[in-house]
N, C-alpha and C positions, 0 to 999 in steps of 0.2 A: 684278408688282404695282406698281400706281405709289403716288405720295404728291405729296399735292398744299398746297402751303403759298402766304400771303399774303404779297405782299410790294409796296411800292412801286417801281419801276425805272423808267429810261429808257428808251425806246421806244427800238427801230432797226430800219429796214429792210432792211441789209444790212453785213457786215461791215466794208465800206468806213469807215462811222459818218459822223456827220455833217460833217467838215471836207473831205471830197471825194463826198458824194453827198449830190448835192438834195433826194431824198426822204426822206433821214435828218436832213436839217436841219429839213425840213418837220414830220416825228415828234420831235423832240428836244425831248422833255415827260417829265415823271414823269408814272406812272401807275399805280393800285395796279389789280393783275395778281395773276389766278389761276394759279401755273405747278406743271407739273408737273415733280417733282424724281426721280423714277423711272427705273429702268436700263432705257437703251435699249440694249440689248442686237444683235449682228449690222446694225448702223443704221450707215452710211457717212456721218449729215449730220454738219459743224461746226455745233457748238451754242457758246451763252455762257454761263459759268459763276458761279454764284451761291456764296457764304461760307453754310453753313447747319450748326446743331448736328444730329444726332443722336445721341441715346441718348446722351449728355454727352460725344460728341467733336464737334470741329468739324472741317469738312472742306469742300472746294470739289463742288458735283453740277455736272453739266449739266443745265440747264433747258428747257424749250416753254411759250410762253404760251398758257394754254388760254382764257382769259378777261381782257377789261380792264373793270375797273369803272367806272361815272358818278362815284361817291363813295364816302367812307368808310363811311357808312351802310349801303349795298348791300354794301359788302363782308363789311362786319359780319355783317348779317343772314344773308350765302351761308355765313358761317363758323361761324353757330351748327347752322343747318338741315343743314348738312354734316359738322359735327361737326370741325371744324378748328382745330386749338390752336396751329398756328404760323404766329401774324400778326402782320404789322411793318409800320406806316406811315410 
């Protein structure tokens, strides 16, 4: 089952990050991002890891960005229509 929360981040295209890859420089923007925070389970990728509470503990997940938003707005509105309570701009 996944779980999917709001949050604003840094864009990256590759784990390099941006002080040795072009294209990570190119992306090095905040950007509010729909990620999912769900156990990928038998999955071989490196992922990057997100600080997020559950159920009143707080713990590091691995994340995928499912979605980037234009604005605050849009993200708002995906968060009500989606029924999503944890959002962080």
């Amino acid at each position: 089952m996944s779980h999917h929360i709001i949050r604003k981040i840094r864009l990256a295209h590759c784990k390099r990050g941006p002080s040795r890859c072009e294209k990570c420089r190119e992306m090095d923007q905040g950007k509010i991002c729909l990620l999912d925070i769900g156990p990928f389970k038998n999955d071989l990728a490196q992922r990057r890891v997100i600080e997020v509470c559950l159920d009143g503990t707080t713990t590091w997940r691995e994340f995928e960005v499912v979605r980037v938003f234009e604005d605050r707005n849009q993200a708002a509105q995906y968060a009500v229509e989606n029924h999503i309570d944890d959002v962080s701009y």
